[in-house]
Every structure is written in C-alpha cells, then in structure tokens.
C-alpha positions, 0 to 999 in steps of 0.5 A: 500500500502506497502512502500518500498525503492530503489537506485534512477535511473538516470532516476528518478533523475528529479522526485526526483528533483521535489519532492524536490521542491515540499515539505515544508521542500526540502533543495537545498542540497537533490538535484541532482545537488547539489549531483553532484557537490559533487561528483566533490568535492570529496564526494560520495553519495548514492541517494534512494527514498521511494515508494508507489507502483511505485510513489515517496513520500520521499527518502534520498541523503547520503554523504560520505567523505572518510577518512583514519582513518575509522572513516567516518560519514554518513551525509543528509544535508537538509534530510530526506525527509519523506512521508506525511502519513507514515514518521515514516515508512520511517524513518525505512527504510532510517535508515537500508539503512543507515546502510548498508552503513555505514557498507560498507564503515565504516560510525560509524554514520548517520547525518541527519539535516532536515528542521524541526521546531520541533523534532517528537518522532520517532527520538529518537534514535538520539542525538544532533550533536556536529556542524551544517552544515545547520544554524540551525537558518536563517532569511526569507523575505516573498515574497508573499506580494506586493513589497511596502509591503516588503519593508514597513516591513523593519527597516527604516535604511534598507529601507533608506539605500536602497534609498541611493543607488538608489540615488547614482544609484548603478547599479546591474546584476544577471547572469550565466555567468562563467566570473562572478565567479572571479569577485565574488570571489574576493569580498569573498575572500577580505570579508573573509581575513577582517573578518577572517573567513574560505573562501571556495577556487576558485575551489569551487565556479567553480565547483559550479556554473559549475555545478548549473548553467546549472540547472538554480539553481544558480546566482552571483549578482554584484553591482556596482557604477561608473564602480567599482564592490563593492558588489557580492552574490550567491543566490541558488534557491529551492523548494519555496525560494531563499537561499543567500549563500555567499557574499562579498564585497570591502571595498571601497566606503561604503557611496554609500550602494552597499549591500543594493541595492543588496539585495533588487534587489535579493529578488525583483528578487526572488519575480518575479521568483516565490520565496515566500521566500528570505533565509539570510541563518544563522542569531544570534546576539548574540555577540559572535557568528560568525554570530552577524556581519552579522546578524546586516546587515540581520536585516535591511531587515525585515524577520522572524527567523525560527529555526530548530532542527539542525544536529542530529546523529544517531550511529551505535555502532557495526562499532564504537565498530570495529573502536575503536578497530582497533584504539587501535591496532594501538594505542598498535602496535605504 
C-alpha cells in the first residue's frame, strides 16, 4: 500500500483528533482545537494527514505567523506525527508539503519539535533550533499506580506539605466555567509581575479556554482557604496525560500550602479521568535557568524527567537565498 498525503477535511478533523490521542508521542498542540484557537490568535495553519489507502496513520498541523519582513518560519509544535511502519516515508512527504508552503507564503524554514526521546537518522537534514517552544525537558507523575502509591513516591516535604493543607482544609474546584478565567488570571498575572517573567495577556487565556473548553480539553483549578482564592492552574488534557500549563498564585497566606493541595487534587483528578500521566510541563534546576524556581516546587511531587530532542529546523535555502536578497535591496535602496 502506497502512502500518500492530503489537506485534512473538516470532516476528518475528529479522526485526526483521535489519532492524536491515540499515539505515544500526540502533543495537545497537533490538535484541532488547539489549531483553532490559533487561528483566533492570529496564526494560520495548514492541517494534512498521511494515508494508507483511505485510513489515517500520521499527518502534520503547520503554523504560520505572518510577518512583514518575509522572513516567516514554518513551525509543528508537538509534530510530526509519523506512521508506525513507514515514518521515514512520511517524513518525505510532510517535508515537500512543507515546502510548498513555505514557498507560498515565504516560510525560509520548517520547525518541527516532536515528542521524541531520541533523534532517528532520517532527520538529518535538520539542525538544532536556536529556542524551544515545547520544554524540551518536563517532569511526569505516573498515574497508573494506586493513589497511596503516588503519593508514597513523593519527597516527604511534598507529601507533608500536602497534609498541611488538608489540615488547614484548603478547599479546591476544577471547572469550565468562563467566570473562572479572571479569577485565574489574576493569580498569573500577580505570579508573573513577582517573578518577572513574560505573562501571556487576558485575551489569551479567553480565547483559550473559549475555545478548549467546549472540547472538554481544558480546566482552571482554584484553591482556596477561608473564602480567599490563593492558588489557580490550567491543566490541558491529551492523548494519555494531563499537561499543567500555567499557574499562579497570591502571595498571601503561604503557611496554609494552597499549591500543594492543588496539585495533588489535579493529578488525583487526572488519575480518575483516565490520565496515566500528570505533565509539570518544563522542569531544570539548574540555577540559572528560568525554570530552577519552579522546578524546586515540581520536585516535591515525585515524577520522572523525560527529555526530548527539542525544536529542530529544517531550511529551505532557495526562499532564504530570495529573502536575503530582497533584504539587501532594501538594505542598498535605504
């Protein structure tokens, strides 16, 4: 049976869905919802999958952010996602797809970041990108043993801080509620003006979660303690794990560890929901690196550290040769 490749349907984005959450390595980014909500952002995208004969078995969803300069990248976040039996076949044929866009609309390259643990030869063509979208280094929680058994697995300062909330009687909600969504963003923007680090605006979070939430992909989690909410998270749900994507919390009442019971209360939320992993969602504790602080919290819940190959890109030289050389009119007619 030969392999072949097509723009998605409309009709088949449901399949496609499924096919990511069916694989080892779908990434929530590779879905159609998530592809919908970019769009709203701003970004297009350009859905193709990969056939043998009438049956779905891999396939890519492509971004593109529109800048003036013509210097566009093409990027698969969370892609490709490549058949079983031929996936240097597939590679081949998403590459050529991907240069025809990147001719149309002036990509100069391809950046792709699958959730692969080790680079295969076919991607030799490709290099090392420059910045990750996706943390190429996370921390997953295995669900799939009992709930004692998790929390065994923990760091005694974890485990003990939960138990400190639970005697505090922290109290939490998971919800889809969009009333939620401000009240989660002011603990995130709280968190991100005191640990100065770069805050995706209101609009975001609004277009996410009106768009994720229909799809049952997405939650806020909200902790509080005597009526004060103190904690929020989005968790993202894919394929067999739960992501947790943002958080935040307020700087008042630390003693009562409102983080900690919220955390426990998603992975066991996570767990009953068929997860078999709970996703931190970027970890290093090295301690220059922007996630060290984070990572000192993560840790207290147990987990492994996976890492992945990361961001590589894949350059187009003909369209660069071409941006290049209207850059340097410019540059001369200037």
């Amino acid at each position: 049976m030969e392999l072949t490749i097509r723009e998605l349907t409309q009709g088949e984005y449901s399949d496609w869905n499924l096919l990511v959450n069916s694989v080892p390595d779908g990434c929530f980014m590779q879905t159609c919802p998530w592809a919908d909500f970019k769009e709203i952002e701003g970004y297009q995208t350009f859905r193709y999958g990969l056939f043998l004969e009438t049956k779905l078995v891999g396939g890519c969803i492509y971004y593109l952010y529109p800048h003036s300069n013509n210097a566009n990248l093409l990027i698969a976040p969370g892609g490709p996602i490549l058949p079983e039996q031929e996936p240097e076949q597939g590679m081949q044929l998403l590459l050529k797809t991907a240069e025809k866009l990147a001719q149309k609309n002036g990509a100069i390259a391809l950046r792709i970041e699958p959730l692969w643990c080790e680079k295969p030869d076919y991607l030799q063509g490709f290099t090392r990108a420059p910045a990750d979208l996706l943390p190429s280094e996370t921390l997953l929680v295995d669900l799939r043993p009992n709930i004692s058994k998790i929390l065994a697995d923990m760091k005694p300062k974890g485990r003990y801080n939960i138990r400190l909330s639970q005697r505090y009687q922290v109290k939490t909600e998971f919800t889809c509620d969009a009333q939620a969504i401000p009240l989660f963003y002011d603990l995130f923007w709280e968190t991100v003006q005191r640990q100065k680090f770069f805050g995706e605006p209101y609009g975001f979070f609004i277009n996410l979660c009106q768009t994720l939430f229909p799809q049952n992909m997405a939650e806020i989690g909200l902790a509080s303690w005597q009526g004060e909410i103190l904690a929020g998270i989005l968790v993202i749900y894919c394929q067999n794990r739960a992501t947790y994507l943002y958080g935040g919390r307020s700087d008042n009442h630390p003693q009562v560890m409102a983080s900690y019971s919220l955390h426990w209360q998603a992975i066991q939320r996570a767990k009953q929901r068929g997860c078999q992993f709970y996703d931190f969602y970027g970890f290093n504790l090295e301690p220059h690196h922007a996630y060290a602080k984070f990572s000192k919290f993560k840790e207290q819940f147990g987990g492994e550290v996976i890492k992945t190959i990361g961001a590589h890109d894949y350059f187009f030289y003909d369209q660069l040769a071409d941006t290049l050389i209207s850059l340097f009119q410019k540059l001369g007619r200037g």
